[in-house]
N, C-alpha and C positions, 0 to 999 in steps of 0.2 A: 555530458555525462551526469547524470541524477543517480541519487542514492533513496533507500528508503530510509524516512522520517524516523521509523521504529526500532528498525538492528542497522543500521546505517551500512547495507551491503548495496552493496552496485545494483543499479537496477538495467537493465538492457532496452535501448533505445530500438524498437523496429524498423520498418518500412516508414517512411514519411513523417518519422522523427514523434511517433507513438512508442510510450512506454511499455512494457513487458510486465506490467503489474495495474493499479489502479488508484483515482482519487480519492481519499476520505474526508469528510469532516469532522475533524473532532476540534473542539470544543470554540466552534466557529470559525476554525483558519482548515485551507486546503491542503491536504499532507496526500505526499504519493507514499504508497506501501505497496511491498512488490507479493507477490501470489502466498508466498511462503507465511507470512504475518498477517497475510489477508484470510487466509484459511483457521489461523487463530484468532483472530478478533471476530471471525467470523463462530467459531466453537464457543465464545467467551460471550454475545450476545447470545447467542441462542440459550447460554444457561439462564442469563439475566428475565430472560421473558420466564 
């Protein structure tokens, strides 16, 4: 069972032990974050550019 790195909620393990969300890199280390925080970091660059 894995959580996300960011609101540290469950993240759901799929088929053949794939996560239900995705890898990032922030600030050099690999952190899983699941859709729901992935859609905010995603809203939070796009202001940055």
């Amino acid at each position: 069972m894995t959580k996300c790195d960011i609101c540290k909620n469950k993240v759901e393990t799929l088929f053949l032990g794939k996560i239900d969300g995705t890898y990032i890199k922030i600030d050099g280390k690999r952190k899983i974050v699941c859709s729901s925080c992935q859609k905010r970091l995603n809203n939070r660059f796009d202001d940055e550019l």
